[in-house]
mmCIF file of the N, C-alpha and C atoms, coordinates in Angstrom:
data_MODEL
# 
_entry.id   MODEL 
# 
loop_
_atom_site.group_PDB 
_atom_site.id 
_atom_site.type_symbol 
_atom_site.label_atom_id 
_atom_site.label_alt_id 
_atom_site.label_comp_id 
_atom_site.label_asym_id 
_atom_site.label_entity_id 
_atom_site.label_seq_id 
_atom_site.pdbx_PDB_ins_code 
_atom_site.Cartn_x 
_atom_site.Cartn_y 
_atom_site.Cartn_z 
_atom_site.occupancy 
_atom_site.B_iso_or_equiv 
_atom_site.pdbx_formal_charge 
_atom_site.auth_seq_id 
_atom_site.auth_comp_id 
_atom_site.auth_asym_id 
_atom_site.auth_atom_id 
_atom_site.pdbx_PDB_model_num 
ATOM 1   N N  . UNK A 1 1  ? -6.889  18.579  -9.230  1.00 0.00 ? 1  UNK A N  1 
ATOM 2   C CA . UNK A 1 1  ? -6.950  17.834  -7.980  1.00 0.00 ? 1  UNK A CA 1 
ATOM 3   C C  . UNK A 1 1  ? -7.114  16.344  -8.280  1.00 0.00 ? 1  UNK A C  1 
ATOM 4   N N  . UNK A 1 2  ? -6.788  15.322  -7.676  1.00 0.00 ? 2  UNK A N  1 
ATOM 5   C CA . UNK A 1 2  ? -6.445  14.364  -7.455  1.00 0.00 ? 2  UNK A CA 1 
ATOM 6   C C  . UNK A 1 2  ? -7.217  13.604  -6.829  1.00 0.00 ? 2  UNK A C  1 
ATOM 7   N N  . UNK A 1 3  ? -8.269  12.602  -7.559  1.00 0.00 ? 3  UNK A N  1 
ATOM 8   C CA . UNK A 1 3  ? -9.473  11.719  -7.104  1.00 0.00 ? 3  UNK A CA 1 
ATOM 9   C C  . UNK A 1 3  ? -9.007  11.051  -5.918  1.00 0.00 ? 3  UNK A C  1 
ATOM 10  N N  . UNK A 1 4  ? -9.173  10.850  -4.740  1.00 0.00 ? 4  UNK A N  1 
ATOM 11  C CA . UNK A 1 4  ? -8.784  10.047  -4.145  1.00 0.00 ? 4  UNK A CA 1 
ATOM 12  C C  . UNK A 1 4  ? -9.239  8.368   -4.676  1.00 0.00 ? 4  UNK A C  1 
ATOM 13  N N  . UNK A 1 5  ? -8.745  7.227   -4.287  1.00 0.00 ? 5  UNK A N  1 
ATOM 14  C CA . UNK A 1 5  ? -8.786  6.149   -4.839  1.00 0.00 ? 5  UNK A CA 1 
ATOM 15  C C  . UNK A 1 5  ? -9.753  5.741   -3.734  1.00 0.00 ? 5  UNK A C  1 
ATOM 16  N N  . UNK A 1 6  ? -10.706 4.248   -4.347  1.00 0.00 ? 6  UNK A N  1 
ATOM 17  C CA . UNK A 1 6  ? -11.140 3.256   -3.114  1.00 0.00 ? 6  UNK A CA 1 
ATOM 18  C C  . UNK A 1 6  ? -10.718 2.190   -2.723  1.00 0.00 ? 6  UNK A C  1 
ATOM 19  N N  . UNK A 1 7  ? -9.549  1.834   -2.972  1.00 0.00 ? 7  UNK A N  1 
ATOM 20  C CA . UNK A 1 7  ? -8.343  1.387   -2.664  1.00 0.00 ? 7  UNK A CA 1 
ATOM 21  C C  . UNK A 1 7  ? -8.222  1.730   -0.892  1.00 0.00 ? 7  UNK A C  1 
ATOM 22  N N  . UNK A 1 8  ? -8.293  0.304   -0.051  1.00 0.00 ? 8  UNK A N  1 
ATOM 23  C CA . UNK A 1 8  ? -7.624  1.077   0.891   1.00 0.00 ? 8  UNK A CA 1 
ATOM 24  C C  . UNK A 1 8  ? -6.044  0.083   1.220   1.00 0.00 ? 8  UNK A C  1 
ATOM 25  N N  . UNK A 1 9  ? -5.065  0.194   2.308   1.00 0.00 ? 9  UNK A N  1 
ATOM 26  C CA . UNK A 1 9  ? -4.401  -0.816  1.800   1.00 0.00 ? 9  UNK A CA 1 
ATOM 27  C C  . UNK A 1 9  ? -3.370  -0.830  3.872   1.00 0.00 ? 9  UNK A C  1 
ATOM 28  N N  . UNK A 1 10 ? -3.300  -1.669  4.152   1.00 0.00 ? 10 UNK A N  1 
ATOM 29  C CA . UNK A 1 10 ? -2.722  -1.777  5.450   1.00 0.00 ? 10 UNK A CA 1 
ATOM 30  C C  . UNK A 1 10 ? -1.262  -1.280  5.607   1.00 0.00 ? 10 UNK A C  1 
ATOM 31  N N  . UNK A 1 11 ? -0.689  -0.804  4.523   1.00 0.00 ? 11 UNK A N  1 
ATOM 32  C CA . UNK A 1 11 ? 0.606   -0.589  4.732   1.00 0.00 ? 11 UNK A CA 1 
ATOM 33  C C  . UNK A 1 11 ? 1.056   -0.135  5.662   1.00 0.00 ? 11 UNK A C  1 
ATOM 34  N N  . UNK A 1 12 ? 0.763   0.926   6.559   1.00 0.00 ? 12 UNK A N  1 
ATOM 35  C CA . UNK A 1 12 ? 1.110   1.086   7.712   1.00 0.00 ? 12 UNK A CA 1 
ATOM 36  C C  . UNK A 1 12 ? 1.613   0.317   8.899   1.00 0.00 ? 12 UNK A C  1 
ATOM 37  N N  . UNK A 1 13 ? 0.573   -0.259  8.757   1.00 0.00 ? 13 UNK A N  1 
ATOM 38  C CA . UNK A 1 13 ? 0.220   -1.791  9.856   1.00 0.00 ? 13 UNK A CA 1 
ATOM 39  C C  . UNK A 1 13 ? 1.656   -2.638  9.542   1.00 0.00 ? 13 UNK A C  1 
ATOM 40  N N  . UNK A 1 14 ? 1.450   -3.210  8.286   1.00 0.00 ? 14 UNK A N  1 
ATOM 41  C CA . UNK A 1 14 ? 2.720   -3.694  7.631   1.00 0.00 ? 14 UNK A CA 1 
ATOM 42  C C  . UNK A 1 14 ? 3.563   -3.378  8.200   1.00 0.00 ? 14 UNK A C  1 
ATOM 43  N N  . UNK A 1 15 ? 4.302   -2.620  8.197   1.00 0.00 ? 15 UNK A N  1 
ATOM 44  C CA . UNK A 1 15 ? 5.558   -1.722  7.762   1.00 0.00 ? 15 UNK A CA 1 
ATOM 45  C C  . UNK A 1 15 ? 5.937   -1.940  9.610   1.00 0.00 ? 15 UNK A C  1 
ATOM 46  N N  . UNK A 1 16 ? 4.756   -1.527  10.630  1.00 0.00 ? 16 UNK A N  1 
ATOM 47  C CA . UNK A 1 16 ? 4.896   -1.494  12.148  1.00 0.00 ? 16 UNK A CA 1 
ATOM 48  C C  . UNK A 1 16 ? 5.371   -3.143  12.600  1.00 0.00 ? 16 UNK A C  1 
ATOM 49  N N  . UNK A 1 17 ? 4.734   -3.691  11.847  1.00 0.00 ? 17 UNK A N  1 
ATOM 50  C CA . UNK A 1 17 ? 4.739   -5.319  12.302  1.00 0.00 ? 17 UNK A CA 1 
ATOM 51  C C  . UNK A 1 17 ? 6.076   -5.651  11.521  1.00 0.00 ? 17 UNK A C  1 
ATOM 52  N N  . UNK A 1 18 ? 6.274   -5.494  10.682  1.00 0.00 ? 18 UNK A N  1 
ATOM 53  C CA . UNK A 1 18 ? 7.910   -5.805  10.336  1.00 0.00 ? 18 UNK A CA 1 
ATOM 54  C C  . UNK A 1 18 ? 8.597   -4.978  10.500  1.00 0.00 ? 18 UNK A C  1 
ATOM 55  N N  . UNK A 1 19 ? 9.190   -5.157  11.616  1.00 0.00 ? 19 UNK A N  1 
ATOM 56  C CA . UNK A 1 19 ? 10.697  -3.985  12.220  1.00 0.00 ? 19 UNK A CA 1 
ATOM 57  C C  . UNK A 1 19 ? 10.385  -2.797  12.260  1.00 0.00 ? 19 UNK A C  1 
ATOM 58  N N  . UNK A 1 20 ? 9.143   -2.320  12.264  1.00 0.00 ? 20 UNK A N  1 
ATOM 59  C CA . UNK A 1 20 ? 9.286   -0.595  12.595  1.00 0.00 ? 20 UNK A CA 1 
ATOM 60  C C  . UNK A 1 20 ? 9.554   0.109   11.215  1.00 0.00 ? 20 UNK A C  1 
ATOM 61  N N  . UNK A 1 21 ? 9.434   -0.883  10.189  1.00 0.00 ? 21 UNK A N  1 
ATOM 62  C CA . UNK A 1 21 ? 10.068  -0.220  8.412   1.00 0.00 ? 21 UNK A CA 1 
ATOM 63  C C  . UNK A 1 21 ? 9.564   0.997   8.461   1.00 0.00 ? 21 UNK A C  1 
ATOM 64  N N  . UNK A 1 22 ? 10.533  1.961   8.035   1.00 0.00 ? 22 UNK A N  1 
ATOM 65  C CA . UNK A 1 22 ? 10.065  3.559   7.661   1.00 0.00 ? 22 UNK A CA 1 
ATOM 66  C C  . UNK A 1 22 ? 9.091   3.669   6.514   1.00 0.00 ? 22 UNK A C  1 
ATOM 67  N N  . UNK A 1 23 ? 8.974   4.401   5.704   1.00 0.00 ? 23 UNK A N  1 
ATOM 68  C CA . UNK A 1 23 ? 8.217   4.931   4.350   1.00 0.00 ? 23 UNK A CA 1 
ATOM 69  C C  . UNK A 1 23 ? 9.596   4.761   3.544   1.00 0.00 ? 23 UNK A C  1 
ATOM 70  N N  . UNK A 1 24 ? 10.764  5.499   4.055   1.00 0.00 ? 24 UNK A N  1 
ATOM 71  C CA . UNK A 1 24 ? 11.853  5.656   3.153   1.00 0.00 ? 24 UNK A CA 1 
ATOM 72  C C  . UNK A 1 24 ? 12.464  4.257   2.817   1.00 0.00 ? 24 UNK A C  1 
ATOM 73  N N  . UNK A 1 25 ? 12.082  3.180   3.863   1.00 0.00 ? 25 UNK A N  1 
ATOM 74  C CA . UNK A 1 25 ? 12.884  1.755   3.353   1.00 0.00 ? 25 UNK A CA 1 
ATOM 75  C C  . UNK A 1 25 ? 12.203  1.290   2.785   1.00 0.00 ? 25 UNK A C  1 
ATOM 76  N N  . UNK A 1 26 ? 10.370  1.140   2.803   1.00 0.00 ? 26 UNK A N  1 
ATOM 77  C CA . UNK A 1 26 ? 9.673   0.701   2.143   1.00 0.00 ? 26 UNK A CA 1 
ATOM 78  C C  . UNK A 1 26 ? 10.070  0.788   0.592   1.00 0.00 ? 26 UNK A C  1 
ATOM 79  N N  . UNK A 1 27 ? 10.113  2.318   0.043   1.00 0.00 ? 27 UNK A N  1 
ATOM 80  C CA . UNK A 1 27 ? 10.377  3.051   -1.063  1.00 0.00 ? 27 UNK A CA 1 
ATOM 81  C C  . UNK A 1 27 ? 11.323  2.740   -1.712  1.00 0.00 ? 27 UNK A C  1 
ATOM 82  N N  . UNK A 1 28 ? 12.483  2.398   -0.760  1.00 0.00 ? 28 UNK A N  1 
ATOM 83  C CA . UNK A 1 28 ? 13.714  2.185   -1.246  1.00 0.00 ? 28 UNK A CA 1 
ATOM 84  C C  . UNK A 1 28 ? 14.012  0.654   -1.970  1.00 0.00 ? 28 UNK A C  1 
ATOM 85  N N  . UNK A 1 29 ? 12.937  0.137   -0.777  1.00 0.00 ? 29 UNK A N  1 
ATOM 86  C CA . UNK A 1 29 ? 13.038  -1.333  -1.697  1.00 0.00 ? 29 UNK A CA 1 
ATOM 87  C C  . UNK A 1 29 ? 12.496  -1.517  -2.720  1.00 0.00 ? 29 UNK A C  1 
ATOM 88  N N  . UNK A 1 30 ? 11.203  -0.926  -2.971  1.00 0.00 ? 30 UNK A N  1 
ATOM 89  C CA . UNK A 1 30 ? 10.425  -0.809  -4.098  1.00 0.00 ? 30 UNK A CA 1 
ATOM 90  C C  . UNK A 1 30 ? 10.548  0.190   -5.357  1.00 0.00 ? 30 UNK A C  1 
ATOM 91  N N  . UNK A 1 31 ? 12.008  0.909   -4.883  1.00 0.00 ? 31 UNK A N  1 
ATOM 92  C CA . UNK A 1 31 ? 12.283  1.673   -5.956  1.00 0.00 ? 31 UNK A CA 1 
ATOM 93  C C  . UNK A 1 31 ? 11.240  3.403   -6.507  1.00 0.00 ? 31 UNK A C  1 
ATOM 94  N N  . UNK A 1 32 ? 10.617  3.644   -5.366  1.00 0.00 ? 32 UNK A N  1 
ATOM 95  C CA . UNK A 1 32 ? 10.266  4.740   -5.726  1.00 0.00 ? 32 UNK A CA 1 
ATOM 96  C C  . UNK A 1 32 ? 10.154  5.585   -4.765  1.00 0.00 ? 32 UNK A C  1 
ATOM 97  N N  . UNK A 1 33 ? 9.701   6.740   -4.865  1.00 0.00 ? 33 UNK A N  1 
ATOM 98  C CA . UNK A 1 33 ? 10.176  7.979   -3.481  1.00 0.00 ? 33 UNK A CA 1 
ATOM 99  C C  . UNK A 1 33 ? 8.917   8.335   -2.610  1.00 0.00 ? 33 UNK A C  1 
ATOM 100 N N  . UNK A 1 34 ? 10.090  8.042   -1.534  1.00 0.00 ? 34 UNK A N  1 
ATOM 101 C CA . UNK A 1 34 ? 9.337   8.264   -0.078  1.00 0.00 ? 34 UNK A CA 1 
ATOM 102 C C  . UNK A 1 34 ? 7.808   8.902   -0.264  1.00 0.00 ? 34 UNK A C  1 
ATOM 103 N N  . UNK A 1 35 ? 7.810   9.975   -1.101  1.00 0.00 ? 35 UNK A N  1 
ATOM 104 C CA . UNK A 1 35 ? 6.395   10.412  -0.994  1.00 0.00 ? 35 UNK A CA 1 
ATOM 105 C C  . UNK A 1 35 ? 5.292   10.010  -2.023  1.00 0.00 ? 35 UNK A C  1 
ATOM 106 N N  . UNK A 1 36 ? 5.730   8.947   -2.381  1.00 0.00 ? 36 UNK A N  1 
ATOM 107 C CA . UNK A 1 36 ? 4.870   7.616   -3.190  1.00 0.00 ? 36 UNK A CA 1 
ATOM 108 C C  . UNK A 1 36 ? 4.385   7.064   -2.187  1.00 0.00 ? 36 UNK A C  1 
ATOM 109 N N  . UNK A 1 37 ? 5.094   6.629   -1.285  1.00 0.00 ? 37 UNK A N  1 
ATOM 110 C CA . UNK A 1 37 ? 4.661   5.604   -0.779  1.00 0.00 ? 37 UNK A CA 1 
ATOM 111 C C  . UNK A 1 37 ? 3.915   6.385   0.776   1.00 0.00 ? 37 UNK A C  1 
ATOM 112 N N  . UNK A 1 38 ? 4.336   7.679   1.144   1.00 0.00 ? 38 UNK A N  1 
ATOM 113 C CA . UNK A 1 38 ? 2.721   8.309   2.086   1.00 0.00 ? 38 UNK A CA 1 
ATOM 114 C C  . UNK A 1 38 ? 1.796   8.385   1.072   1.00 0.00 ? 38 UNK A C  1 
ATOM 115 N N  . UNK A 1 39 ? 1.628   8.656   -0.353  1.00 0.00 ? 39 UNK A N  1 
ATOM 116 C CA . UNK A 1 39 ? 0.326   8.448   -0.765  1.00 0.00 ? 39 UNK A CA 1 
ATOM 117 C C  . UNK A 1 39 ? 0.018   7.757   -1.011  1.00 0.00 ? 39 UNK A C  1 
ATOM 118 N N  . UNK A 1 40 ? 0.085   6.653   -1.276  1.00 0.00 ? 40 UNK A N  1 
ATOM 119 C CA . UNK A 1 40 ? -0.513  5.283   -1.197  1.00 0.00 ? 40 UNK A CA 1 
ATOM 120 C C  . UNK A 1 40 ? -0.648  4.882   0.021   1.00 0.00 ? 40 UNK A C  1 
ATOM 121 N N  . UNK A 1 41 ? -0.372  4.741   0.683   1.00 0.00 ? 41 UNK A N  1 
ATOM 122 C CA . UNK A 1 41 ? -0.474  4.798   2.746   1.00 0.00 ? 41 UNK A CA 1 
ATOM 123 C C  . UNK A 1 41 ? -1.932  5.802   2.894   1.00 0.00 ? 41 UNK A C  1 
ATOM 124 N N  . UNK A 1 42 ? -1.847  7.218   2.487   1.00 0.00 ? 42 UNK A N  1 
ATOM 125 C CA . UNK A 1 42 ? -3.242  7.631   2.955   1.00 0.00 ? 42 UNK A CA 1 
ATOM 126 C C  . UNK A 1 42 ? -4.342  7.573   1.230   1.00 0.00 ? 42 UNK A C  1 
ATOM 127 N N  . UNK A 1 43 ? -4.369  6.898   0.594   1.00 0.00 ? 43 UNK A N  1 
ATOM 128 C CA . UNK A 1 43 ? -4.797  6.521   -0.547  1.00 0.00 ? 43 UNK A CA 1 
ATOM 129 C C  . UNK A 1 43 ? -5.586  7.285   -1.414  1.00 0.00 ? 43 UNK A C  1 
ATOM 130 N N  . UNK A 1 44 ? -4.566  8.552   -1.488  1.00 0.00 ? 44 UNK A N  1 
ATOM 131 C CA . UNK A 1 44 ? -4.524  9.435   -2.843  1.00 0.00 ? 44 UNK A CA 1 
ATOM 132 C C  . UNK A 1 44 ? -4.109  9.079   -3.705  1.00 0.00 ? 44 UNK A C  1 
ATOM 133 N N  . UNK A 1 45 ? -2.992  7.498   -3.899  1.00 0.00 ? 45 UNK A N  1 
ATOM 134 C CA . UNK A 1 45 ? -2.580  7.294   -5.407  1.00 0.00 ? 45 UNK A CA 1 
ATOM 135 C C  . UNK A 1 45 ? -2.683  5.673   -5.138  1.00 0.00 ? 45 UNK A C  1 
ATOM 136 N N  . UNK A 1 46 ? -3.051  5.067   -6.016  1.00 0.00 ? 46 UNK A N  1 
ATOM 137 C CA . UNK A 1 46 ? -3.375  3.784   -6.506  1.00 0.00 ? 46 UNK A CA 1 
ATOM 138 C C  . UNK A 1 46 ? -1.674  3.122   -7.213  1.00 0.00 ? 46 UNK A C  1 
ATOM 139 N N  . UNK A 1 47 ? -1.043  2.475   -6.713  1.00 0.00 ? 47 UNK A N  1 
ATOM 140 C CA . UNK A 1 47 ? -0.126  1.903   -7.152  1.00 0.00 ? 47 UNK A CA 1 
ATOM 141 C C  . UNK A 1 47 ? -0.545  0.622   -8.607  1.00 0.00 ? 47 UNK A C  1 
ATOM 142 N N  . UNK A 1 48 ? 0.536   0.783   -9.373  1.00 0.00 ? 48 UNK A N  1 
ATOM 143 C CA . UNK A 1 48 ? 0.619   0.194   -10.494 1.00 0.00 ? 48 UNK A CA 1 
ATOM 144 C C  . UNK A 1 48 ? 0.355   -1.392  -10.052 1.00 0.00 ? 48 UNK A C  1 
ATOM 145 N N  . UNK A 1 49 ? -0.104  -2.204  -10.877 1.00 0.00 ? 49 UNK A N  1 
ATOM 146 C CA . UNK A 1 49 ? -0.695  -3.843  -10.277 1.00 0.00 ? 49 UNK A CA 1 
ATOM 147 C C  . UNK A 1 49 ? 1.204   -3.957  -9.837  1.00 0.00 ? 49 UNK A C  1 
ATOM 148 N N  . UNK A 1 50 ? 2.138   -4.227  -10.510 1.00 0.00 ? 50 UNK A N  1 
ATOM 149 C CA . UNK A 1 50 ? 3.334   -4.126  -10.773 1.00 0.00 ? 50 UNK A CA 1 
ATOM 150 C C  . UNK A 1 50 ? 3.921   -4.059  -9.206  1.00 0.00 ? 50 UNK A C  1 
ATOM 151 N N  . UNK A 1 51 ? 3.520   -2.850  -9.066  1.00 0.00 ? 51 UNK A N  1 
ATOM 152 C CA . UNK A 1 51 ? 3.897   -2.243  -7.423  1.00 0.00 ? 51 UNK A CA 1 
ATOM 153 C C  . UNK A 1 51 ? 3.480   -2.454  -6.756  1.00 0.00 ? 51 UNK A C  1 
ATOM 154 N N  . UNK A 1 52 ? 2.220   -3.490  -6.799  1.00 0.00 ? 52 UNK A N  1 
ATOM 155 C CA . UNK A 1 52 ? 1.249   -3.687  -5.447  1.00 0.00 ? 52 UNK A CA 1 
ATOM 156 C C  . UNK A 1 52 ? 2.203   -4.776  -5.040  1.00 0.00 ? 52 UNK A C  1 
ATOM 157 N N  . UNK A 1 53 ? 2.395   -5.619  -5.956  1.00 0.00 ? 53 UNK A N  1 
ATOM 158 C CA . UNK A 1 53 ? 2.673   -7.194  -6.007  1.00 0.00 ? 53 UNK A CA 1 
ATOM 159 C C  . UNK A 1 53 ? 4.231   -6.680  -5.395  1.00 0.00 ? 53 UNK A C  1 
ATOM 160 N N  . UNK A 1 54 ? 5.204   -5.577  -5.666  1.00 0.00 ? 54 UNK A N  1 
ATOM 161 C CA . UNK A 1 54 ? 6.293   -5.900  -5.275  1.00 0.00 ? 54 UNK A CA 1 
ATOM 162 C C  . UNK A 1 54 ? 6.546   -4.908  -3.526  1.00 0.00 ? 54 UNK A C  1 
ATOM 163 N N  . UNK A 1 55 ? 4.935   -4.500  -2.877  1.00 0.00 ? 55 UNK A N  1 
ATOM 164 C CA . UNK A 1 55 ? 4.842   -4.081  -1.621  1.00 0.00 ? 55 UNK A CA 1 
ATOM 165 C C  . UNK A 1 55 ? 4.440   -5.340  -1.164  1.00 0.00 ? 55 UNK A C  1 
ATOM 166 N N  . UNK A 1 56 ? 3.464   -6.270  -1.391  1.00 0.00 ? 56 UNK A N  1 
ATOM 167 C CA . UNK A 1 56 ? 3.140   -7.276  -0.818  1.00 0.00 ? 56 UNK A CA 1 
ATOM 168 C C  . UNK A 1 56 ? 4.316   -8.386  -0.809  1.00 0.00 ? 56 UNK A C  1 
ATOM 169 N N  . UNK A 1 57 ? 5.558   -8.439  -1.942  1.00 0.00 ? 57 UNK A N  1 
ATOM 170 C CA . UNK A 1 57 ? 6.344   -9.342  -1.461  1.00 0.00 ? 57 UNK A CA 1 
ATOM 171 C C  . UNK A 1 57 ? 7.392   -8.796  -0.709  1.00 0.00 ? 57 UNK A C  1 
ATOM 172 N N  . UNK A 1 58 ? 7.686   -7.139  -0.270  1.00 0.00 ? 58 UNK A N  1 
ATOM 173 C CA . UNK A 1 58 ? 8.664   -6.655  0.602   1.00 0.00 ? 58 UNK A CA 1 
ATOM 174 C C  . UNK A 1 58 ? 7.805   -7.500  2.064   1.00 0.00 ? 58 UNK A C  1 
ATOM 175 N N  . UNK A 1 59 ? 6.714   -7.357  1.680   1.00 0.00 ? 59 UNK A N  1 
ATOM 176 C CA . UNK A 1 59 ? 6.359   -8.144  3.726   1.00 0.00 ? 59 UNK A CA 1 
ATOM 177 C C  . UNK A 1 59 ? 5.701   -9.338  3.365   1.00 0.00 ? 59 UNK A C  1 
ATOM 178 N N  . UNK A 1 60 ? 6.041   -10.357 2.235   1.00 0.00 ? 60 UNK A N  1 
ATOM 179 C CA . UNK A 1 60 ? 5.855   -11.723 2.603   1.00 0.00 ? 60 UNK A CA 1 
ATOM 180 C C  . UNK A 1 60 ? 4.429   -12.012 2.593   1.00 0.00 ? 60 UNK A C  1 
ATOM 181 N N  . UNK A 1 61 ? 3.748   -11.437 2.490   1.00 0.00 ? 61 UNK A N  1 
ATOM 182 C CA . UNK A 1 61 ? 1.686   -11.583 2.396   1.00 0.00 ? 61 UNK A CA 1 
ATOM 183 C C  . UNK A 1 61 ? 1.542   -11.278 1.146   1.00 0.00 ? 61 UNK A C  1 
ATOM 184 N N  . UNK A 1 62 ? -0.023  -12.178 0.525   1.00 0.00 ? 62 UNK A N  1 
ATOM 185 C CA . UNK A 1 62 ? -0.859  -12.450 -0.169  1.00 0.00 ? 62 UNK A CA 1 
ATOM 186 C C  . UNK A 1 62 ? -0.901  -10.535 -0.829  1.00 0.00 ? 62 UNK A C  1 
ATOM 187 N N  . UNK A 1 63 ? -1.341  -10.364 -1.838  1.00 0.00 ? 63 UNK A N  1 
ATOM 188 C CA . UNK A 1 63 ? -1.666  -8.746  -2.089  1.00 0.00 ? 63 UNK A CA 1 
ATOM 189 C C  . UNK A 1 63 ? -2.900  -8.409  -1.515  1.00 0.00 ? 63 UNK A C  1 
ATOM 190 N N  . UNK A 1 64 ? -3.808  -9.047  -0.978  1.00 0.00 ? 64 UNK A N  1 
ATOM 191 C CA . UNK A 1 64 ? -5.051  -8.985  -0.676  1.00 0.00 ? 64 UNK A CA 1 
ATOM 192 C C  . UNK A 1 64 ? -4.697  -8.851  0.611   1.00 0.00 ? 64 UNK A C  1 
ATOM 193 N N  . UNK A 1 65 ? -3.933  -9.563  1.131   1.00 0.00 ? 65 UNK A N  1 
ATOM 194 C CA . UNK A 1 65 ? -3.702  -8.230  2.827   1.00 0.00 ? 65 UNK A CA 1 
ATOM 195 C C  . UNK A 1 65 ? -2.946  -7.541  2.664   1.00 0.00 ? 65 UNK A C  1 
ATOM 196 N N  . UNK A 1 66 ? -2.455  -6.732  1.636   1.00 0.00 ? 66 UNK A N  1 
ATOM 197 C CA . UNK A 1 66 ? -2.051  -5.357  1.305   1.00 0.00 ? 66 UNK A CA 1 
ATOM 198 C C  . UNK A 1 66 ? -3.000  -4.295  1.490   1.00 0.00 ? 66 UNK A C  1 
ATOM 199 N N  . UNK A 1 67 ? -3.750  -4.766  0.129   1.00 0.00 ? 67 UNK A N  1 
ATOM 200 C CA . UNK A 1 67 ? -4.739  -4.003  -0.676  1.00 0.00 ? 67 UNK A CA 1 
ATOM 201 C C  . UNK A 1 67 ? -6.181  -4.761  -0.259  1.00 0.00 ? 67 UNK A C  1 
ATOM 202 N N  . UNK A 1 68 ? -7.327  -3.838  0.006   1.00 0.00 ? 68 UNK A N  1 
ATOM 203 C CA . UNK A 1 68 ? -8.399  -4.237  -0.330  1.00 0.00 ? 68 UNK A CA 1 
ATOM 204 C C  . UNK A 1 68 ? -9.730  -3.103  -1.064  1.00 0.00 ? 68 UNK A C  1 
ATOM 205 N N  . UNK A 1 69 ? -10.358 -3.772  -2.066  1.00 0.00 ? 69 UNK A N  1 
ATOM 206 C CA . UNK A 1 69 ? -11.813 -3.094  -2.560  1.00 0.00 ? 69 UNK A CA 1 
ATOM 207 C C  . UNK A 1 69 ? -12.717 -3.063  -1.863  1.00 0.00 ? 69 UNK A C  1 
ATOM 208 N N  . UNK A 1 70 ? -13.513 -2.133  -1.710  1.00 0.00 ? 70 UNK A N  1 
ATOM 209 C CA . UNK A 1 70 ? -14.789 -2.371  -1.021  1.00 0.00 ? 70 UNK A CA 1 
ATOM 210 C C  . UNK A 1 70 ? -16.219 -3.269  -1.967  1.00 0.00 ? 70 UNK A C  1 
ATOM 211 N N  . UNK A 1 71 ? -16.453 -3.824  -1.339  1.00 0.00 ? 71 UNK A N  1 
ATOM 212 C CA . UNK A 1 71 ? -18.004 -4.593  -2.706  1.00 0.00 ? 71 UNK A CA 1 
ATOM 213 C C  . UNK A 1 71 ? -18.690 -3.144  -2.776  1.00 0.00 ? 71 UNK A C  1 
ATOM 214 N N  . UNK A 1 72 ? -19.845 -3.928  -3.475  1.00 0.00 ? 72 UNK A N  1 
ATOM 215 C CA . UNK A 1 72 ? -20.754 -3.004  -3.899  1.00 0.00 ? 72 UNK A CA 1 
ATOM 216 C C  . UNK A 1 72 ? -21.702 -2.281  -3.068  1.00 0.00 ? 72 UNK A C  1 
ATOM 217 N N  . UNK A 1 73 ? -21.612 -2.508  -1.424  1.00 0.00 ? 73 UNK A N  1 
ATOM 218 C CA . UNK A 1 73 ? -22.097 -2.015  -0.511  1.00 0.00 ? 73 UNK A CA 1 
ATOM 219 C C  . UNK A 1 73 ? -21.716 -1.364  0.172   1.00 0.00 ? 73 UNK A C  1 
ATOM 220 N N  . UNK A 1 74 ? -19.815 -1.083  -0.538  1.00 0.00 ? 74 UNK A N  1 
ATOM 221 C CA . UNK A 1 74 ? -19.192 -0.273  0.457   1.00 0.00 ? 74 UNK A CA 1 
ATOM 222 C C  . UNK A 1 74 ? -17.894 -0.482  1.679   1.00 0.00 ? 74 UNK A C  1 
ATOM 223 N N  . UNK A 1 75 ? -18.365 -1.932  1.698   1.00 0.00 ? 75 UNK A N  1 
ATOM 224 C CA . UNK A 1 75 ? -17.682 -2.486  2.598   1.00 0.00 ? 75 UNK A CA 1 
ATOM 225 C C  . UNK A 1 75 ? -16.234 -3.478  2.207   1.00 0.00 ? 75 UNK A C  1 
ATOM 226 N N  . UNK A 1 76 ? -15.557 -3.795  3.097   1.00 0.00 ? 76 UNK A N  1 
ATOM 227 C CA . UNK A 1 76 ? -14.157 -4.827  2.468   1.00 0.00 ? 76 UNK A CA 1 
ATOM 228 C C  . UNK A 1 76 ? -14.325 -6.009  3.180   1.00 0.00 ? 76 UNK A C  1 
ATOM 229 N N  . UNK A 1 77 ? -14.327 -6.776  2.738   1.00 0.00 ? 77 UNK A N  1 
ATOM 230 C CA . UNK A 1 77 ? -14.099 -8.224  2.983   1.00 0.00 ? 77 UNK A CA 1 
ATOM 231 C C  . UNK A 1 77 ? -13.388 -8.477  4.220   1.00 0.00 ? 77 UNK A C  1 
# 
């Protein structure tokens, strides 16, 4: 079984705010399959630094409104 990550990451949001993007165009631009990219959406898999950087430049934002860590209390910035 498969740690979930603490990684959480807005892609959803993303994806709604630019054109309605599917999972499958997301994927497609980023070169990997559709069901990469629902798990990273409900954050069972942690994308490669590599892949964060090339979801955050499919929608034009910083990686940090992609992706965020929680501090040490739990919480995200």
């Amino acid at each position: 079984m498969v740690k979930p990550t603490r990684v959480t990451n807005a892609i959803r949001a993303l994806r709604f705010t630019h054109g309605e993007m599917t999972q499958a165009d997301l994927a497609e631009r980023i070169g990997v399959s559709r069901q990469t990219v629902i798990a990273i959406e409900q954050g069972k898999y942690s994308p490669s630094l590599e892949m964060a950087f090339q979801i955050a430049k499919v929608f034009g934002v910083p990686l940090d409104t992609v992706f965020q860590y929680p501090d040490s209390e739990g919480t995200t910035p």
